[in-house]
Backbone as ProteinMPNN parsed JSONL, in Angstrom:
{"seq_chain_A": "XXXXXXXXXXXXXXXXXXXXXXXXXXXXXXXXXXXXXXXXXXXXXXXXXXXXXXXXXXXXXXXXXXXXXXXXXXXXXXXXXXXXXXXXXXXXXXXX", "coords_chain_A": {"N_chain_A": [[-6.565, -11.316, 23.115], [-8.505, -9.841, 25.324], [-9.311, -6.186, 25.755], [-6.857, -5.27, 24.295], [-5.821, -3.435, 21.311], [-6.149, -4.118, 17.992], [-3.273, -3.422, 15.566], [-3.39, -2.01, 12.63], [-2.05, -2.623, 8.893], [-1.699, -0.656, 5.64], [-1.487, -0.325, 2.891], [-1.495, 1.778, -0.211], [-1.058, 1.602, -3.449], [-1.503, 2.339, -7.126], [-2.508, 1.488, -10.518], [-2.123, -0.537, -13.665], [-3.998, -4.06, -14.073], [-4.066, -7.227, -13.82], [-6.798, -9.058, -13.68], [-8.134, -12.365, -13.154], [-11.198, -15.067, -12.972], [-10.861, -17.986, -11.572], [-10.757, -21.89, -11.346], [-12.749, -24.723, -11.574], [-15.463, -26.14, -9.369], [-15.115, -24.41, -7.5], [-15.419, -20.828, -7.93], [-12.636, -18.485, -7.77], [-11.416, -15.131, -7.479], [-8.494, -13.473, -8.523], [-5.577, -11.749, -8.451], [-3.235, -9.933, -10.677], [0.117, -9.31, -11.561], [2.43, -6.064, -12.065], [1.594, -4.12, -9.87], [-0.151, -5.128, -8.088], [2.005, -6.696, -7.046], [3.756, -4.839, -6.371], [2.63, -2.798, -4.407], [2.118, -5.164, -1.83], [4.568, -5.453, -1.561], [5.422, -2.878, -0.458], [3.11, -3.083, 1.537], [5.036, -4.54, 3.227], [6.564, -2.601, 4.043], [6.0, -0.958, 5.869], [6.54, -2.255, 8.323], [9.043, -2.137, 8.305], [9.374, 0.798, 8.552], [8.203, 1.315, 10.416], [5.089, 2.549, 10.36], [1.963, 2.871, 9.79], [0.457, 3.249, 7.294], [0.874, 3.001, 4.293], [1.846, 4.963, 1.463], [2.312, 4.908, -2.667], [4.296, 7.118, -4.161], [3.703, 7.614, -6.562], [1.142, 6.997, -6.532], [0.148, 8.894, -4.952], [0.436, 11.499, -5.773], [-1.208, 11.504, -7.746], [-3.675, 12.096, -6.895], [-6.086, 13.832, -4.028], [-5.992, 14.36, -1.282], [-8.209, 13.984, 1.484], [-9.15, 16.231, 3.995], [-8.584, 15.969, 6.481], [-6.175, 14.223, 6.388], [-3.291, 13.648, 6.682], [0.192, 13.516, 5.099], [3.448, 12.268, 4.978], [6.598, 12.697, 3.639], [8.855, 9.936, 3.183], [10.759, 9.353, 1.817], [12.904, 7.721, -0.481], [12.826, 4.255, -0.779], [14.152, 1.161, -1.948], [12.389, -1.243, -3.37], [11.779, -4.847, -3.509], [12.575, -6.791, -6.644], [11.477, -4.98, -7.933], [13.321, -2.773, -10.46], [13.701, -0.261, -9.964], [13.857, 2.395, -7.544], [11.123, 3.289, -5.241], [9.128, 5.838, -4.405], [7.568, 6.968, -1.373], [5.025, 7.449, 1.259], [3.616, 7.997, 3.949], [0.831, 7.754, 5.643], [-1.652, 9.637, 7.804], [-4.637, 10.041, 9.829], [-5.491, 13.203, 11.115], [-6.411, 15.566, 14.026], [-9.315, 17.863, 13.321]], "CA_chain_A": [[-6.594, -10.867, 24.47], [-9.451, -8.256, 25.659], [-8.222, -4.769, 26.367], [-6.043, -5.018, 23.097], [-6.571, -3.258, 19.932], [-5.173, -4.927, 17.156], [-2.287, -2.616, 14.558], [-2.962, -2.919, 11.419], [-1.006, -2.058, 8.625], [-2.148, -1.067, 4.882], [-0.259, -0.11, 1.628], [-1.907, 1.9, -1.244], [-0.254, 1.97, -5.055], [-2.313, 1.935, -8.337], [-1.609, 0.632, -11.424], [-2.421, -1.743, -14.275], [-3.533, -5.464, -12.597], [-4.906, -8.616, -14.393], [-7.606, -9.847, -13.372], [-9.237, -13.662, -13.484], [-11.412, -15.765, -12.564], [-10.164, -19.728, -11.598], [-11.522, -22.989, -10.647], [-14.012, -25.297, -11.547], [-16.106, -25.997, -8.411], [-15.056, -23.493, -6.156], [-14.345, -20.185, -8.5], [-11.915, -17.149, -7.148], [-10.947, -14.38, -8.442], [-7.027, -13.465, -8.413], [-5.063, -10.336, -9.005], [-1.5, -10.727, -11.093], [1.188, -7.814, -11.877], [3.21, -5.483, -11.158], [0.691, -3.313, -9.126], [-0.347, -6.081, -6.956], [3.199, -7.381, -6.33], [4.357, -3.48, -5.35], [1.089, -2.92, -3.046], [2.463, -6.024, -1.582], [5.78, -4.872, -1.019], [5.214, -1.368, 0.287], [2.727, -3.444, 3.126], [5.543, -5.086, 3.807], [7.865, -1.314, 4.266], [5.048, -0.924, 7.33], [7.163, -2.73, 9.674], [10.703, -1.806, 8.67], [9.57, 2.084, 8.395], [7.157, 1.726, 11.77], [4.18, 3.123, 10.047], [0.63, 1.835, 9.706], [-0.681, 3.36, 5.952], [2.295, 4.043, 3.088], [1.251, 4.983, 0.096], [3.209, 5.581, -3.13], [4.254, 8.553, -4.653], [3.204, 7.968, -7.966], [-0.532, 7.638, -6.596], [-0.125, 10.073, -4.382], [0.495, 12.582, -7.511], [-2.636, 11.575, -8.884], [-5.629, 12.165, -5.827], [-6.232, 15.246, -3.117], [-6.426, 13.963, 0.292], [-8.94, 14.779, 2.614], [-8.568, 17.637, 4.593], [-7.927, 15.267, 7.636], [-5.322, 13.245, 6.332], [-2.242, 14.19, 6.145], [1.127, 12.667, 4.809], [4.812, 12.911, 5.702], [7.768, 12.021, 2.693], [9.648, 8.761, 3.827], [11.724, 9.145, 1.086], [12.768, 6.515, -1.707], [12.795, 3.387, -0.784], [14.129, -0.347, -2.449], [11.274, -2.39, -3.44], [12.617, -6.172, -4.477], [11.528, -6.814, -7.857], [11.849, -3.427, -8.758], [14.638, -2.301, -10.82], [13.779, 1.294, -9.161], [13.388, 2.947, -6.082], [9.873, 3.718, -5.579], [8.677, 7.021, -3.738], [6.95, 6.467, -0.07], [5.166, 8.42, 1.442], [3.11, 7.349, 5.5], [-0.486, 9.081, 5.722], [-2.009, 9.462, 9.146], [-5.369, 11.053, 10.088], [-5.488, 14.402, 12.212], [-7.854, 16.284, 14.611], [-9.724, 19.242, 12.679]], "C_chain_A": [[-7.541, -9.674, 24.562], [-8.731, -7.335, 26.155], [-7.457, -4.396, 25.17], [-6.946, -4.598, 22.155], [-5.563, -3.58, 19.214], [-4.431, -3.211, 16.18], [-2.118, -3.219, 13.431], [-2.012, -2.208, 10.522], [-1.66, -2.059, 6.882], [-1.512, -0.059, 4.037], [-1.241, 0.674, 0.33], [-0.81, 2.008, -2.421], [-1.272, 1.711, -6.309], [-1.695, 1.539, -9.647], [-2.0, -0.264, -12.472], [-2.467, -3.339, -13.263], [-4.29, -6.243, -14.076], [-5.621, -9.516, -13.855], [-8.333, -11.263, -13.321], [-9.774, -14.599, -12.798], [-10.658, -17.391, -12.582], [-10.888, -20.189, -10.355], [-12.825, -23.683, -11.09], [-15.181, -25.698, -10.816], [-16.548, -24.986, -7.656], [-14.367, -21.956, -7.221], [-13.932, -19.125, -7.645], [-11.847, -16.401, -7.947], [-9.775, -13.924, -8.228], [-6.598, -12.662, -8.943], [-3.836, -10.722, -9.464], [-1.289, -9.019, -11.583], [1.427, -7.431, -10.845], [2.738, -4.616, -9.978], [0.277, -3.847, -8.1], [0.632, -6.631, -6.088], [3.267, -5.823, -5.541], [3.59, -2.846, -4.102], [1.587, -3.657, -2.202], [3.505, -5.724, -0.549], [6.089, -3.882, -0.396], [4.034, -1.508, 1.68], [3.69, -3.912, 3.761], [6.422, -3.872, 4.839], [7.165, -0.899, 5.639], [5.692, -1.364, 8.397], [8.3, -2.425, 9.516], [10.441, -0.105, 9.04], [8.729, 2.292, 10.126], [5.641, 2.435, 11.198], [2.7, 2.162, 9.58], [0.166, 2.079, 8.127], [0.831, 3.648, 5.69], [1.168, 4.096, 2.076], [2.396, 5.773, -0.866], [3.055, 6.648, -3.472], [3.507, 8.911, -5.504], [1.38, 7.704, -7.657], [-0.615, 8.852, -5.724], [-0.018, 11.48, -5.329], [-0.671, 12.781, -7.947], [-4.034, 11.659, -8.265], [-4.991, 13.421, -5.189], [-6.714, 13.916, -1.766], [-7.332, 14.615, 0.832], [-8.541, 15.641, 3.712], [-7.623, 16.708, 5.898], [-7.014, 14.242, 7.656], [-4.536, 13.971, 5.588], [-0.737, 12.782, 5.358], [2.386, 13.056, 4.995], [5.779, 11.836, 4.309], [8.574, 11.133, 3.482], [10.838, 8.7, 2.748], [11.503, 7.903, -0.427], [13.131, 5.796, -1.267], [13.293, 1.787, -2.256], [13.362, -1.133, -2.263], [12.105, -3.549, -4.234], [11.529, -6.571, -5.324], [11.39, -5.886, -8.701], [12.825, -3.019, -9.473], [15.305, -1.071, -10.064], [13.839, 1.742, -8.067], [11.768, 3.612, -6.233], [9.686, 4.808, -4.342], [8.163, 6.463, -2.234], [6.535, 7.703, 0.446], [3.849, 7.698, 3.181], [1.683, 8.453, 5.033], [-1.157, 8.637, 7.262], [-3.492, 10.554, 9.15], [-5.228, 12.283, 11.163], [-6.69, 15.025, 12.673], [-8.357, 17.182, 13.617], [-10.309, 20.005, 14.18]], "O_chain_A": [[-7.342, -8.642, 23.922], [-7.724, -7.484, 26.847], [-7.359, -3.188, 24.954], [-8.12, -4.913, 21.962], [-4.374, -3.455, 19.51], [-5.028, -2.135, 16.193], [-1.43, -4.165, 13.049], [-1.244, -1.36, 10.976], [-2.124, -3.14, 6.521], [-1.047, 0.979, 4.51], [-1.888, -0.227, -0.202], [0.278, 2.531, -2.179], [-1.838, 0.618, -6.27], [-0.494, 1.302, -9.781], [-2.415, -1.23, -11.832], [-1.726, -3.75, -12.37], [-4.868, -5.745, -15.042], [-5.221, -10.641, -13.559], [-9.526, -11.058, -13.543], [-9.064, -15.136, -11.949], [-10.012, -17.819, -13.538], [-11.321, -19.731, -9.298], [-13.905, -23.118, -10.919], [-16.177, -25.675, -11.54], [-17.664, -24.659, -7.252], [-13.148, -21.845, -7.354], [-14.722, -18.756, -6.776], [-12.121, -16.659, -9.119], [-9.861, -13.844, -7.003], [-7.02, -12.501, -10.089], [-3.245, -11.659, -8.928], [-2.021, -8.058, -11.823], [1.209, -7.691, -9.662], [3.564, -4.409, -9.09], [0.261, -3.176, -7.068], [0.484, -6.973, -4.914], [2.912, -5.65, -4.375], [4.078, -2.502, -3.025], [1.746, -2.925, -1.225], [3.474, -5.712, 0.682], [7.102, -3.925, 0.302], [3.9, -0.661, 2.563], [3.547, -3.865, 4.983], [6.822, -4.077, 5.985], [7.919, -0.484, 6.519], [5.421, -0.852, 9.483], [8.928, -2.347, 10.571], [11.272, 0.374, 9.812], [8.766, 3.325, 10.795], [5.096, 2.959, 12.169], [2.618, 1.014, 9.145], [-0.489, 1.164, 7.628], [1.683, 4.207, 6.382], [0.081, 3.535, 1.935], [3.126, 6.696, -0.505], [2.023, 7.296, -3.294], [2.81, 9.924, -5.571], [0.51, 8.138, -8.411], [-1.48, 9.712, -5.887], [-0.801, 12.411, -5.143], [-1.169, 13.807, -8.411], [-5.129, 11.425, -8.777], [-3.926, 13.961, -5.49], [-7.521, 12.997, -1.619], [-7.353, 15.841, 0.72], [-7.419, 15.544, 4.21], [-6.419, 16.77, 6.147], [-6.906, 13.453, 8.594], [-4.666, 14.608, 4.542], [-0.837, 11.562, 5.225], [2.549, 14.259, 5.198], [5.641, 10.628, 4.114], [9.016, 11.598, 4.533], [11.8, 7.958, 2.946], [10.534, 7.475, -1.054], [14.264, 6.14, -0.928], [12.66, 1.635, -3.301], [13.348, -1.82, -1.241], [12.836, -3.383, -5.211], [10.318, -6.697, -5.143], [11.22, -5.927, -9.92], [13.651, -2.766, -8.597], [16.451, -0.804, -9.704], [13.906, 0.721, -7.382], [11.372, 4.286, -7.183], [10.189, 4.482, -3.267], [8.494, 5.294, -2.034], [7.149, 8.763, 0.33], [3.366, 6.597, 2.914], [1.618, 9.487, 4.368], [-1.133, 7.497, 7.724], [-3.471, 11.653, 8.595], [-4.684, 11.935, 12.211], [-7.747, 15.087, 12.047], [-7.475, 17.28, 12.764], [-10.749, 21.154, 14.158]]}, "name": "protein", "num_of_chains": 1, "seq": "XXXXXXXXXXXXXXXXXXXXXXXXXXXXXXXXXXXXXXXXXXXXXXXXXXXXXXXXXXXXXXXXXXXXXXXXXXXXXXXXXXXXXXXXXXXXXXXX"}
């Protein structure tokens, strides 16, 4: 519909992944693990939490945000698949 802007919704976590190519004709390339599944799962926390970006804790530990992006603690969260609770945390840009 014109006039609309679409809401998207996007998940960071880092992590060990496994990479490979597949296919004989047509090849892809395809991500496997746990890093890909939890990425996965924390786009999904976007619609139960209302928020457009999560990102976990444990990368959030390990970078510096840009001045204009901030982040707000959501707490710990149940990821399925997880044994654990994994950190959460929403990031949003701001005016300067």
């Amino acid at each position: 519909m014109y006039g609309e802007v679409p809401r998207l919704r996007a998940a960071l976590h880092g992590g060990t992944i496994v990479a490979a190519e597949i296919g004989i004709d047509r090849h892809k390339i395809t991500y496997f693990g746990d890093t890909v599944n939890t990425t996965a799962r924390l786009e999904g926390l976007c619609r139960t939490l209302d928020r457009q970006v999560l990102i976990s804790a444990d990368l959030l530990r390990r970078m510096r945000l840009p001045t204009f992006v901030r982040s707000e603690d959501l707490g710990e969260h149940e990821i399925k698949g997880r044994g654990q609770k994994l950190g959460v945390f929403s990031l949003r840009a701001v005016q300067l």
